[in-house]
MMTF fields as JSON, N, C-alpha, C and O atoms, coordinates in Angstrom:
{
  "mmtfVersion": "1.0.0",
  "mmtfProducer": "UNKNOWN",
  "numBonds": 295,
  "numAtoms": 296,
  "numGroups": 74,
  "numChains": 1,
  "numModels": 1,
  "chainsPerModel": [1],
  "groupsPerChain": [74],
  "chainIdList": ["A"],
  "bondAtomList": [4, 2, 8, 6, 12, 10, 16, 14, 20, 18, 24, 22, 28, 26, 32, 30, 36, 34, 40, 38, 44, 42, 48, 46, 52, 50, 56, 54, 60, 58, 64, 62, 68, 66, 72, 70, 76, 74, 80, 78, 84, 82, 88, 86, 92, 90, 96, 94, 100, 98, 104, 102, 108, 106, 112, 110, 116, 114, 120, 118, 124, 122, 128, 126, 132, 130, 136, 134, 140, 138, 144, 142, 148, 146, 152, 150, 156, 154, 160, 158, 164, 162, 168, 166, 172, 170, 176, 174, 180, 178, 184, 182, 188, 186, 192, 190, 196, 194, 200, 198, 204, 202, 208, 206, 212, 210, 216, 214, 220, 218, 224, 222, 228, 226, 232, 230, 236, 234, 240, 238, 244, 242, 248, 246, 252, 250, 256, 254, 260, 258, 264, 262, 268, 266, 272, 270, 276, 274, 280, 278, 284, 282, 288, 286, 292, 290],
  "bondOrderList": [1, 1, 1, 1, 1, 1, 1, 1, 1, 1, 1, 1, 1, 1, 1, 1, 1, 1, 1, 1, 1, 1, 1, 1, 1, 1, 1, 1, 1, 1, 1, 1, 1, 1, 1, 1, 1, 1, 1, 1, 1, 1, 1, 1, 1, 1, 1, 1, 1, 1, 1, 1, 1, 1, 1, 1, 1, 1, 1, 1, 1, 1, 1, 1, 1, 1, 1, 1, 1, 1, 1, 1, 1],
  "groupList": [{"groupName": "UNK", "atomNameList": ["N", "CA", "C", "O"], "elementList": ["N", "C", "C", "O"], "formalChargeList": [0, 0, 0, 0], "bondAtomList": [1, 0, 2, 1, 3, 2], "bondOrderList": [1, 1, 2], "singleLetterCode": "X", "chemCompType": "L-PEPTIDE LINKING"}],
  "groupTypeList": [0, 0, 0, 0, 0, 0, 0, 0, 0, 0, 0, 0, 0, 0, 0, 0, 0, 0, 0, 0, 0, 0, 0, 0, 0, 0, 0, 0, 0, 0, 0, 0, 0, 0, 0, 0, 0, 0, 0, 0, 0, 0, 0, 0, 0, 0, 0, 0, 0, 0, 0, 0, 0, 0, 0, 0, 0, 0, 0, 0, 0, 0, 0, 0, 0, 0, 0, 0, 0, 0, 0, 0, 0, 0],
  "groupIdList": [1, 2, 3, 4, 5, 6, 7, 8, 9, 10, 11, 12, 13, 14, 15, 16, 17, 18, 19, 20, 21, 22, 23, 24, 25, 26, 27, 28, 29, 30, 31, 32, 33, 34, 35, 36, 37, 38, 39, 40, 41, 42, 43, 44, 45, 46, 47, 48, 49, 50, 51, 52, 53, 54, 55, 56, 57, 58, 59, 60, 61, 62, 63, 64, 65, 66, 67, 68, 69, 70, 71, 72, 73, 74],
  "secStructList": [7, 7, 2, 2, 2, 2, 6, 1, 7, 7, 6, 2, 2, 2, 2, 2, 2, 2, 2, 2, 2, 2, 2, 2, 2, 2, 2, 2, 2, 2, 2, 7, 6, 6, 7, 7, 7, 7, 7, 7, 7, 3, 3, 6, 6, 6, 6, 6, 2, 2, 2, 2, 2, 2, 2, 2, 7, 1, 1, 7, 7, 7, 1, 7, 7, 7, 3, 3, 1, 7, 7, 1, 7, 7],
  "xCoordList": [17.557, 17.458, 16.191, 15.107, 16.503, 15.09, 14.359, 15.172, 13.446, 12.647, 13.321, 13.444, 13.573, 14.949, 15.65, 15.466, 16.698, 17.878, 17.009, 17.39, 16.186, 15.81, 14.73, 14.431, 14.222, 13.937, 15.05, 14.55, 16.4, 17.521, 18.678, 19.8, 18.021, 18.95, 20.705, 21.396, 21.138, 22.682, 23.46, 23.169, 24.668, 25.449, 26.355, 26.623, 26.548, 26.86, 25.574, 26.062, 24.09, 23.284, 23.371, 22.14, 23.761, 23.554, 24.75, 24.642, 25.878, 27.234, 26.924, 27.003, 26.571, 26.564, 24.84, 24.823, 24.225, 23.202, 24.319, 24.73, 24.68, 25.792, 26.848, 27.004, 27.63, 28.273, 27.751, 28.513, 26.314, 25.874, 25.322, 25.131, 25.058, 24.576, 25.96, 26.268, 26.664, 27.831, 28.582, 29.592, 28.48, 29.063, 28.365, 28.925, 26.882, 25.922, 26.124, 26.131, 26.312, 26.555, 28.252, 28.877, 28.673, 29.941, 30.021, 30.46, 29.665, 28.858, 28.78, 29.462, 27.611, 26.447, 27.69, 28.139, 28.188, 29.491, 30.37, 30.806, 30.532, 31.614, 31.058, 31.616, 29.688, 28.349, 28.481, 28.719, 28.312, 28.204, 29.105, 29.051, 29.89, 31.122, 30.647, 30.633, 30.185, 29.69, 28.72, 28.648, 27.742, 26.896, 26.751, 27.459, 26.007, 26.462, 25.652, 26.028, 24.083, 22.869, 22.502, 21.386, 23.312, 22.645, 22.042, 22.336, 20.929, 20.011, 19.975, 20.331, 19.362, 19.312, 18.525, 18.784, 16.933, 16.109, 15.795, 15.588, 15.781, 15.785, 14.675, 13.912, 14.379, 13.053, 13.383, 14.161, 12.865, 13.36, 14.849, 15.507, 15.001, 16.583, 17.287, 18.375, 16.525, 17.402, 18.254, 19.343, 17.279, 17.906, 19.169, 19.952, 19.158, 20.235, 21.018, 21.702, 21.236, 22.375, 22.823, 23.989, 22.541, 22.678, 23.455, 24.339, 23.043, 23.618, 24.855, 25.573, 25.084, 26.223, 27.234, 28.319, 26.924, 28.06, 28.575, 29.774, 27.503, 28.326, 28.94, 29.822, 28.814, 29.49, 31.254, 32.321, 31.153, 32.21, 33.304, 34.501, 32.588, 32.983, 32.443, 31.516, 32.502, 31.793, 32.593, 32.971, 33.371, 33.546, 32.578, 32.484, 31.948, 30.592, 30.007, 29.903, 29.517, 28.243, 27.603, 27.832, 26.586, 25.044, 24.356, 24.651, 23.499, 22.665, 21.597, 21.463, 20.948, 19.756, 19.437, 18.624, 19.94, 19.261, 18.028, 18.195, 16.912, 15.551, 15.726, 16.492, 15.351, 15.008, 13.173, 12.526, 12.969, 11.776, 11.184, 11.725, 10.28, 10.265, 11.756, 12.019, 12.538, 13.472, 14.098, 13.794, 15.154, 14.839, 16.532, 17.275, 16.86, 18.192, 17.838, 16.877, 18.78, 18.444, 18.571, 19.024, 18.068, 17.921, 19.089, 19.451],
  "yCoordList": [-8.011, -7.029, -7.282, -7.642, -7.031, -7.172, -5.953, -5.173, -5.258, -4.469, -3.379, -2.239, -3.485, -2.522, -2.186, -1.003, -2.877, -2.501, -1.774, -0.604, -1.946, -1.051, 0.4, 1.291, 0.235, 1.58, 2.265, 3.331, 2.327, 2.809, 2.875, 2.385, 3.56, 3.874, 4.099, 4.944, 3.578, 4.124, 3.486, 2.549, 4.388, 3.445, 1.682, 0.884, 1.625, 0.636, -0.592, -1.674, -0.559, -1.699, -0.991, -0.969, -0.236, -0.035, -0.824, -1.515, -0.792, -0.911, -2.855, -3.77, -2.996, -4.597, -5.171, -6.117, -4.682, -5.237, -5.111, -6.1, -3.943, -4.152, -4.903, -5.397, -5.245, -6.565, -7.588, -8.555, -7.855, -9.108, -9.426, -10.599, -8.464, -8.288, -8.478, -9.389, -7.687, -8.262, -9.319, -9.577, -10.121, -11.191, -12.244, -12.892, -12.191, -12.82, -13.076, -14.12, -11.297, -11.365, -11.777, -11.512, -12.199, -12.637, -14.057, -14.694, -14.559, -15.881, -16.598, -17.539, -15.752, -16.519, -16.564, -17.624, -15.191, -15.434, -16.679, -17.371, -16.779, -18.046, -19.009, -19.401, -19.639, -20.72, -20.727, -21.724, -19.663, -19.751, -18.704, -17.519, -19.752, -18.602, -18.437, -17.25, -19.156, -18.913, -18.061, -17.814, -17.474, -16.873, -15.687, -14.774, -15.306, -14.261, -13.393, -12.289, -13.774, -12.738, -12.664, -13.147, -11.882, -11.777, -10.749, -10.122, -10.269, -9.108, -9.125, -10.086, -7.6, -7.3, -6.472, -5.296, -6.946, -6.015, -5.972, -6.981, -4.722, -4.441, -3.677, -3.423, -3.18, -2.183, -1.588, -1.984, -0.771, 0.011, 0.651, 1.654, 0.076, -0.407, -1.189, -0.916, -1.923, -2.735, -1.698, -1.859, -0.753, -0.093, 1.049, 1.63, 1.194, 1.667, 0.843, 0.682, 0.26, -1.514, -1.31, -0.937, -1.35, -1.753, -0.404, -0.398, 0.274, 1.869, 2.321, 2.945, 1.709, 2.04, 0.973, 1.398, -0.603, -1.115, -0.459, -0.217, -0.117, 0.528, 1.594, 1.841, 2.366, 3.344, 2.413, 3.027, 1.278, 1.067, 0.378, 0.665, -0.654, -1.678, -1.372, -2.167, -0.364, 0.781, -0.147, 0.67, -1.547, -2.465, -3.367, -4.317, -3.26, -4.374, -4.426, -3.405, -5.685, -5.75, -6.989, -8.135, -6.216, -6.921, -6.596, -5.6, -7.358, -7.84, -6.37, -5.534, -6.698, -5.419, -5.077, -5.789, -4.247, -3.679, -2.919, -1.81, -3.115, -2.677, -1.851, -2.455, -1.072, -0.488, 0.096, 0.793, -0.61, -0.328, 0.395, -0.125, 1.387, 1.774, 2.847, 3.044, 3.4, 3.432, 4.828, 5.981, 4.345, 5.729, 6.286, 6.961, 5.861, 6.652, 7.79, 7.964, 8.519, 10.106, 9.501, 8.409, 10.463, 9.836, 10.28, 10.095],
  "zCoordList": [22.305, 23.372, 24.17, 23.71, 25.469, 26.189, 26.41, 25.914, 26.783, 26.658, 27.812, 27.362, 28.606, 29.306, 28.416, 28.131, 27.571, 27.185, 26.054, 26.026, 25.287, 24.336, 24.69, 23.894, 26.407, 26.579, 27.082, 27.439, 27.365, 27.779, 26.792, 26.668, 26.269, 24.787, 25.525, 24.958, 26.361, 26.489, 25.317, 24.574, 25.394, 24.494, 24.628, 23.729, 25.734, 25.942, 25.591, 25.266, 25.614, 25.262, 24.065, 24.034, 22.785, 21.372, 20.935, 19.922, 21.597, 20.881, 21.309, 20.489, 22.846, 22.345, 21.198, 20.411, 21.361, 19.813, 18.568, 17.961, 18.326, 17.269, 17.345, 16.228, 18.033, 18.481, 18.485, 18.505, 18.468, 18.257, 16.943, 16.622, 16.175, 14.471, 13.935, 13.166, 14.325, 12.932, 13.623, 12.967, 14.82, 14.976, 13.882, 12.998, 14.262, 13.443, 11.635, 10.984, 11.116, 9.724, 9.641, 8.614, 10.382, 10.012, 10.073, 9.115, 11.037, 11.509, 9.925, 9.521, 9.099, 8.283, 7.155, 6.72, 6.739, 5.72, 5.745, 4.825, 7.36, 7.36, 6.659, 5.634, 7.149, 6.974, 5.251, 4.57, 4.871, 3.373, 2.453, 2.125, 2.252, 1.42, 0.439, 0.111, -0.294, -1.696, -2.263, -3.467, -1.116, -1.236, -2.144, -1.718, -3.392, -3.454, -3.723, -4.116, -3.535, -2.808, -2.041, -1.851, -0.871, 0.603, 0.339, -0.679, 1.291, 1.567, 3.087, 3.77, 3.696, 4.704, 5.001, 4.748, 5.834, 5.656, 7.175, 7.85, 7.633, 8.899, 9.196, 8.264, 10.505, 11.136, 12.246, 13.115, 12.206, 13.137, 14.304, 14.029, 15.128, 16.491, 14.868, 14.362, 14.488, 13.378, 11.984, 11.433, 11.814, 10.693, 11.315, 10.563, 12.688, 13.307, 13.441, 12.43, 14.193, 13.875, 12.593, 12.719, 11.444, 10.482, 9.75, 8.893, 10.162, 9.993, 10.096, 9.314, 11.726, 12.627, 12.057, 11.659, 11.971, 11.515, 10.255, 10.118, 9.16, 7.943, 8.193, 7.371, 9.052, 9.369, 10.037, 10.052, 10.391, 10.837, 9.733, 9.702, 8.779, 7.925, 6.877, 6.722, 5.694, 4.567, 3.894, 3.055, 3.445, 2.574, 2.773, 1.997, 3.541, 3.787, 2.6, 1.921, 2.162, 0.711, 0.822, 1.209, 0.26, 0.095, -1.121, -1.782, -1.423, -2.65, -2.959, -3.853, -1.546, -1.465, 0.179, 0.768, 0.707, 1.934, 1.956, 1.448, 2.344, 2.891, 4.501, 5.252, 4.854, 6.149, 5.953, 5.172, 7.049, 7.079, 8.503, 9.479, 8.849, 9.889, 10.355, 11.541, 9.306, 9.524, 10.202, 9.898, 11.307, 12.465, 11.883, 12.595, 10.571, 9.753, 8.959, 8.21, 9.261, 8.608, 7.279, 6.934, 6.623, 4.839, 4.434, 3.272]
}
């Protein structure tokens, strides 16, 4: 994100960062099937991303998620 799209919280620049994170974590799955300790440690805009896709794909898994700075309700 460039520094616009992250002072203009609309939804359309939230929904494409999230479109580009789980293209990414889908991406890396392809790269490595075998994998079977991923982690995901995010900050801040990141621990929302990370939020919202589980809210979309709640079969998603990972090893250990970290949020740090984190702007998710507990």
């Amino acid at each position: 994100m460039n520094i616009l799209e992250f002072l203009l919280p609309t939804p359309y620049f939230r929904n494409t960062a999230k479109l580009m994170v789980w293209t990414q974590i889908q991406h890396a799955k392809l790269l490595h099937p075998n994998a079977s300790r991923v982690s995901v440690i995010a900050h801040s805009f990141g621990t929302y991303v990370i939020a919202q896709i589980f809210k979309e794909q709640f079969a998603l898994k990972f090893h250990r998620i970290i949020f740090c700075g984190s702007v998710v309700r507990y």
